[in-house]
TORBA-516740 format. One record per residue: residue number from 0; x, y, z of N, C-alpha, C in turn. Coordinates in pm, 1 decimal. Layout:
BEGIN
+------+----------+----------+----------+----------+----------+----------+----------+----------+----------+
! resi !     n_xx !     n_yy !     n_zz !    ca_xx !    ca_yy !    ca_zz !     c_xx !     c_yy !     c_zz !
+------+----------+----------+----------+----------+----------+----------+----------+----------+----------+
!  NUM !        X !        Y !        Z !        X !        Y !        Z !        X !        Y !        Z !
...
+------+----------+----------+----------+----------+----------+----------+----------+----------+----------+
END
This chain:
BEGIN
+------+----------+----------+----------+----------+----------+----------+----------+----------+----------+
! resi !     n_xx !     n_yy !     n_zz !    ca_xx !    ca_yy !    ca_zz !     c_xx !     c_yy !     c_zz !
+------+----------+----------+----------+----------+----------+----------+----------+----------+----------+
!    0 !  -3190.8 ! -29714.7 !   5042.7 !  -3334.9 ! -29732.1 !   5044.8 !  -3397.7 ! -29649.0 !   5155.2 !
!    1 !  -3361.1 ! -29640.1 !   5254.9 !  -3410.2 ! -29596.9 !   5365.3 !  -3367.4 ! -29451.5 !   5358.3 !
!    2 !  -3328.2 ! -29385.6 !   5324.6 !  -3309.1 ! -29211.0 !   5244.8 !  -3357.6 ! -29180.8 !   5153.6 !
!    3 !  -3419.0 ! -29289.4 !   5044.8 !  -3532.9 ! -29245.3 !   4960.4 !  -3701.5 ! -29253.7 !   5056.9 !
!    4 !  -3682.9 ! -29335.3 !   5118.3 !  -3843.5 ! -29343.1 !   5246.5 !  -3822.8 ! -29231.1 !   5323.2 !
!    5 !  -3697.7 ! -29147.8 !   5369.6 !  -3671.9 ! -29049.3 !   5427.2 !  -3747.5 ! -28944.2 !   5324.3 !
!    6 !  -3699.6 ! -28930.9 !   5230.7 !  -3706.0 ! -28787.2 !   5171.7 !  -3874.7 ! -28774.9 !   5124.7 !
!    7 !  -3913.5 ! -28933.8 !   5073.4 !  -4088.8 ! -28907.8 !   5067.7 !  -4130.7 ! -28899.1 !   5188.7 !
!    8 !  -4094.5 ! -28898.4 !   5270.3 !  -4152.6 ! -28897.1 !   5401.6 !  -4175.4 ! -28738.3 !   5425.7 !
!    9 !  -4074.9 ! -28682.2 !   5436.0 !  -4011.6 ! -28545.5 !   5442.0 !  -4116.3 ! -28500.9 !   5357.1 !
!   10 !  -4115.2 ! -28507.1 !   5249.7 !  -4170.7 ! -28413.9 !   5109.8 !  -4366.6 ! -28405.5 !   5155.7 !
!   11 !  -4370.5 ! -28564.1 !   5213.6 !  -4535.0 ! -28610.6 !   5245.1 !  -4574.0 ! -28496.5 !   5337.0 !
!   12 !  -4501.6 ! -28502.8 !   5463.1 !  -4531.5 ! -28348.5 !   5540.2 !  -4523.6 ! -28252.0 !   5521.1 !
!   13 !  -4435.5 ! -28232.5 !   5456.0 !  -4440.3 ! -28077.9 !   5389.6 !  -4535.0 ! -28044.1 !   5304.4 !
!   14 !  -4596.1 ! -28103.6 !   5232.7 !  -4701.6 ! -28114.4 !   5163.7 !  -4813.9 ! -28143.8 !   5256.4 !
!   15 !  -4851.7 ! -28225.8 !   5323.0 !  -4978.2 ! -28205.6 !   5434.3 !  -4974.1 ! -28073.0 !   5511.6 !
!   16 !  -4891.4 ! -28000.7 !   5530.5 !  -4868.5 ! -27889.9 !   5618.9 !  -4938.0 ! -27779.0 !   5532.8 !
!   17 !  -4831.1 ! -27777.6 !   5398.3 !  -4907.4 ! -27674.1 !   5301.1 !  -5050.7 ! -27693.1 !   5289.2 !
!   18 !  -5117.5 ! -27817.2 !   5304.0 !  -5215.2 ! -27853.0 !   5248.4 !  -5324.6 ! -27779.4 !   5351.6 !
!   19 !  -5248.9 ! -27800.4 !   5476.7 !  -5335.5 ! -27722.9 !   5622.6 !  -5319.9 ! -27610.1 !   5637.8 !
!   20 !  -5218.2 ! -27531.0 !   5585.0 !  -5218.9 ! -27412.0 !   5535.2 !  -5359.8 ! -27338.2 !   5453.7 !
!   21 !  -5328.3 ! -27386.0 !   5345.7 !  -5439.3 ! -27378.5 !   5235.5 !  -5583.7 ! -27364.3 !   5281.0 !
!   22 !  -5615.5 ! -27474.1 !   5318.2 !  -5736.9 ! -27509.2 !   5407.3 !  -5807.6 ! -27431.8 !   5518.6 !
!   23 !  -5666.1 ! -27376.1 !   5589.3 !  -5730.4 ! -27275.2 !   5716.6 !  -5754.3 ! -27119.7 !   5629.0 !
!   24 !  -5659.6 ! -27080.6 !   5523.5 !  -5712.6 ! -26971.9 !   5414.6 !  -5840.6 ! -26975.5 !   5372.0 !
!   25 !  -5871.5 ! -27097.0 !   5284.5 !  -6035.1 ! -27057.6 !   5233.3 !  -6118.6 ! -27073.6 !   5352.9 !
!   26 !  -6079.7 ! -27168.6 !   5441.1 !  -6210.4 ! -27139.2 !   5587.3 !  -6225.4 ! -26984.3 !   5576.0 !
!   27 !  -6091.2 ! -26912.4 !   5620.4 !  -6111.4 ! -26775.7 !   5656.9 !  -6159.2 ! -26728.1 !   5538.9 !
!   28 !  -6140.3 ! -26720.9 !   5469.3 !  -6228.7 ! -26657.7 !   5322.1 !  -6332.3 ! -26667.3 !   5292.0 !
!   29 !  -6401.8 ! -26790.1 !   5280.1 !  -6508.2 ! -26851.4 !   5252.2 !  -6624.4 ! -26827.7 !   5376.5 !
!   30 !  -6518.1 ! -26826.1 !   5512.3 !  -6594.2 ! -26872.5 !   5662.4 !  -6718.2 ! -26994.5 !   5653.6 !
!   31 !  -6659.9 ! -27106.6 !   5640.0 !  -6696.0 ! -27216.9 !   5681.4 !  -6606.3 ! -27339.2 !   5782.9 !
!   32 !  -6686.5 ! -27386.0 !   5837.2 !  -6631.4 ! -27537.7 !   5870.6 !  -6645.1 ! -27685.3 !   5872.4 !
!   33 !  -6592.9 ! -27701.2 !   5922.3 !  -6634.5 ! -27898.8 !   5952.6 !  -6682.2 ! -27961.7 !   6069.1 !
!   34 !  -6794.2 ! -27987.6 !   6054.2 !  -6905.3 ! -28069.3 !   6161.4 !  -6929.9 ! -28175.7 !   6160.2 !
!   35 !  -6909.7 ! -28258.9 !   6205.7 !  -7001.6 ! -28417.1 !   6167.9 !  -7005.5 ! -28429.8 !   6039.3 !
!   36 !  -6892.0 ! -28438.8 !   5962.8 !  -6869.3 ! -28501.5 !   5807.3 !  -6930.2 ! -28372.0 !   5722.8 !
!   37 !  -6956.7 ! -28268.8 !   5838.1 !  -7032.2 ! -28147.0 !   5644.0 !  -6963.2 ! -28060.4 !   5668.1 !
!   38 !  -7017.6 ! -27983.1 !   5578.4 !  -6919.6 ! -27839.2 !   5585.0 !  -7052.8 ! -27748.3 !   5640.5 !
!   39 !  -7015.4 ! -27624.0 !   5720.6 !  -7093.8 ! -27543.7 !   5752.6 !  -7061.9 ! -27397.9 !   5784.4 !
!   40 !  -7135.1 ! -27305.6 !   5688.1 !  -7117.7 ! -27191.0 !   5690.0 !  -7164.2 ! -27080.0 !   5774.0 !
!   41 !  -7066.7 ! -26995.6 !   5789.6 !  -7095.7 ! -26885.3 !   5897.2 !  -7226.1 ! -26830.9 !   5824.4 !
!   42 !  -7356.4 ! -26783.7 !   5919.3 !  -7400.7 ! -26701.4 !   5900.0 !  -7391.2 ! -26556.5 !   5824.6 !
!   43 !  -7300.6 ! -26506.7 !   5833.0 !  -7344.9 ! -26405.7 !   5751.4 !  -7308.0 ! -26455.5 !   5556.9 !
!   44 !  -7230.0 ! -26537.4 !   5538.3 !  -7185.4 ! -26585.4 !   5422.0 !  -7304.9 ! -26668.3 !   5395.4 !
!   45 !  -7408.2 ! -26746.1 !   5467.8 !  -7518.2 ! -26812.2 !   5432.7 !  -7614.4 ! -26699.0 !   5371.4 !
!   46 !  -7621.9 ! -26567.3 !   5445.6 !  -7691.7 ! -26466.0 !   5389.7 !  -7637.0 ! -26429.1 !   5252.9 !
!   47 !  -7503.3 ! -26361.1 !   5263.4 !  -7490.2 ! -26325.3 !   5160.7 !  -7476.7 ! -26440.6 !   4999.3 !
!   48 !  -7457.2 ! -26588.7 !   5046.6 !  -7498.1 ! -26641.9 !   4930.0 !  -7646.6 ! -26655.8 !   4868.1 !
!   49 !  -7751.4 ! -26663.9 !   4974.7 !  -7884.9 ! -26599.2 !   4933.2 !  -7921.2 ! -26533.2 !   4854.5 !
!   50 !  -7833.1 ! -26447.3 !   4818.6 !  -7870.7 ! -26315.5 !   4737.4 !  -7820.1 ! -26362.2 !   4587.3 !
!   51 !  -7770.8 ! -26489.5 !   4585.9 !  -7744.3 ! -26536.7 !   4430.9 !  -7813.6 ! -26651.2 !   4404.1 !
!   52 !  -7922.9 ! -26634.8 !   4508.0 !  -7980.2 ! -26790.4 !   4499.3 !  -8079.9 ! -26783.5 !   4398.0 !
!   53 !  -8116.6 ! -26839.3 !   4307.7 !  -8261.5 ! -26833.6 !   4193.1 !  -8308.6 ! -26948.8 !   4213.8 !
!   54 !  -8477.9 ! -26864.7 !   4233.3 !  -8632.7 ! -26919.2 !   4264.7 !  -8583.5 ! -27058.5 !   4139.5 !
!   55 !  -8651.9 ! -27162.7 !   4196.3 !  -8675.3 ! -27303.0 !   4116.9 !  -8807.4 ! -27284.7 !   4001.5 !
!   56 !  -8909.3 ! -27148.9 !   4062.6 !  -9033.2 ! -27128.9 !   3941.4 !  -8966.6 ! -27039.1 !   3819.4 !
!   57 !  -8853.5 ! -27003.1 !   3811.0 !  -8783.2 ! -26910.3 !   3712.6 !  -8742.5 ! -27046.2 !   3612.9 !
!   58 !  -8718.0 ! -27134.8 !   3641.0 !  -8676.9 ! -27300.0 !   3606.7 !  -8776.0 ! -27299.6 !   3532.0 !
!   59 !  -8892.0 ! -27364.8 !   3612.8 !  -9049.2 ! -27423.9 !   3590.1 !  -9126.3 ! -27341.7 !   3493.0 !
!   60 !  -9141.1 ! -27227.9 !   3526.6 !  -9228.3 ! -27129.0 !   3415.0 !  -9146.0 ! -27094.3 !   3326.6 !
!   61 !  -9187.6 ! -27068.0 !   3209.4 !  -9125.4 ! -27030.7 !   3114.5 !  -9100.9 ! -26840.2 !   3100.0 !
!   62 !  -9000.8 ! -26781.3 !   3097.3 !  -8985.2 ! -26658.7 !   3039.8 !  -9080.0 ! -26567.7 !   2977.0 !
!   63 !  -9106.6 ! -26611.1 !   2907.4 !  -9188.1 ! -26543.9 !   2813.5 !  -9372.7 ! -26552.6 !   2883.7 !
!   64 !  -9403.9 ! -26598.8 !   2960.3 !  -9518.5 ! -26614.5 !   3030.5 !  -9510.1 ! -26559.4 !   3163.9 !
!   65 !  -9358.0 ! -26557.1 !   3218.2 !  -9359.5 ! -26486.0 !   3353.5 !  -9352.6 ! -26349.1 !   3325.3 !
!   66 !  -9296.4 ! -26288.5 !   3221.2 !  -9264.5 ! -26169.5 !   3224.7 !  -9435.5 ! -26064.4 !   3130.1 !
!   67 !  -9470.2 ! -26175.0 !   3072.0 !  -9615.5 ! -26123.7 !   3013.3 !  -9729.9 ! -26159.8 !   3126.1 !
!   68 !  -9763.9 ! -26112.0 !   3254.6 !  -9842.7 ! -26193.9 !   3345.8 !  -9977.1 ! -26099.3 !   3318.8 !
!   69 !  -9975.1 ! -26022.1 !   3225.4 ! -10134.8 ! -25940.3 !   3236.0 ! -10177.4 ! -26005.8 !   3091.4 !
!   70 ! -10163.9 ! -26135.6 !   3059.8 ! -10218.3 ! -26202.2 !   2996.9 ! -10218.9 ! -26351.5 !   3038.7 !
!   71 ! -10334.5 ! -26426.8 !   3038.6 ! -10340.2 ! -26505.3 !   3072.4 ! -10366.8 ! -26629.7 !   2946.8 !
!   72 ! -10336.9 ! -26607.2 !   2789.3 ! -10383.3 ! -26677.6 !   2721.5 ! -10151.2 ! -26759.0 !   2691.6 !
!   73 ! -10265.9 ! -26942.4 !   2700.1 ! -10180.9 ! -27006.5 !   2685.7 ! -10176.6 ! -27104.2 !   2595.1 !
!   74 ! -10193.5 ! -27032.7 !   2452.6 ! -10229.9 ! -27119.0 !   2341.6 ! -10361.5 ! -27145.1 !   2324.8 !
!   75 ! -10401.3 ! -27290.6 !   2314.1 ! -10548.5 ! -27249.2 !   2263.0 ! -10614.8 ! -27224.5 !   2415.1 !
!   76 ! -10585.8 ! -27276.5 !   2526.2 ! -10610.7 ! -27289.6 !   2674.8 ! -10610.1 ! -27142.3 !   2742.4 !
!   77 ! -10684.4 ! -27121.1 !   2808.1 ! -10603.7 ! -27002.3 !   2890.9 ! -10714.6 ! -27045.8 !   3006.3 !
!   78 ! -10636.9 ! -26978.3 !   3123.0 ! -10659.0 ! -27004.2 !   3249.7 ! -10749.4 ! -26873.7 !   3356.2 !
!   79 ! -10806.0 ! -26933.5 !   3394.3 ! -10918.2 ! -26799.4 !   3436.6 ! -10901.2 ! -26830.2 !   3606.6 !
!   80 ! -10833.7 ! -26719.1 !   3634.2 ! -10811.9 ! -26753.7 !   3757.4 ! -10919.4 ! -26705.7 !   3869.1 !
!   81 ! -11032.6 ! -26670.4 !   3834.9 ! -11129.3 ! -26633.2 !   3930.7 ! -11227.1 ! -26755.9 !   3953.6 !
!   82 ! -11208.6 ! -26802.7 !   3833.4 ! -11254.3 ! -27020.4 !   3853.7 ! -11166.6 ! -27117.3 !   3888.0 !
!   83 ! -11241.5 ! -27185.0 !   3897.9 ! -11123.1 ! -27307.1 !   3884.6 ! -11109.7 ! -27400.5 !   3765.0 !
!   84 ! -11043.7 ! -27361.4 !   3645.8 ! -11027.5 ! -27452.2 !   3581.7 ! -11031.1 ! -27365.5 !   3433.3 !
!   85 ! -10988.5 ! -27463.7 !   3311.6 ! -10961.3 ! -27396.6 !   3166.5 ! -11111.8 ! -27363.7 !   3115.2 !
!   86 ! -11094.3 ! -27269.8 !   2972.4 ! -11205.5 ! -27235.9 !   2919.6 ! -11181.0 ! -27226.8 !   2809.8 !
!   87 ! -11204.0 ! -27278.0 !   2705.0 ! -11146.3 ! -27247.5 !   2565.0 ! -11155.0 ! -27132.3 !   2478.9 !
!   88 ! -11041.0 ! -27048.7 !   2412.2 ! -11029.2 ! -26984.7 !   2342.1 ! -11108.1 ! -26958.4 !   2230.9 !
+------+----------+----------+----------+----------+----------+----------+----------+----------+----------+
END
């Protein structure tokens, strides 16, 4: 019994070791760490994920209205932006 608790024992560290292995790789890859329960990324990797970040109004507006912006008609509604407010079609 006590050589089978040996060998999981054995196998448990060797496996936590790899595991700290692993771990100090993607830090260096990734360049992040651990702070007060978060993870936190090096500066320049905060920049360069920026550059894949997409606007939340690409979400919100629709396609076909962002990319047509020298028209302002939105069905029967359209929006007159030198007032404030709709005018009917």
């Amino acid at each position: 019994m006590d050589s089978k608790i040996k060998r999981i024992l054995e196998k448990m560290e060797a496996l936590n070791i790899a595991l700290k292995k692993e771990h100090a790789r993607l830090a260096k890859k990734y360049g992040f760490y651990f702070s007060q329960k978060k993870i936190v990324f090096l500066k320049k990797i905060k920049i360069k994920n920026k550059r894949f970040r997409i606007p939340v109004w690409k979400y919100v507006i629709p396609k076909n209205i962002r990319d047509d912006s020298s028209s302002s008609d939105f069905g029967y509604f359209s929006y007159d932006l030198s007032c404030s407010g709709f005018s009917s079609v």
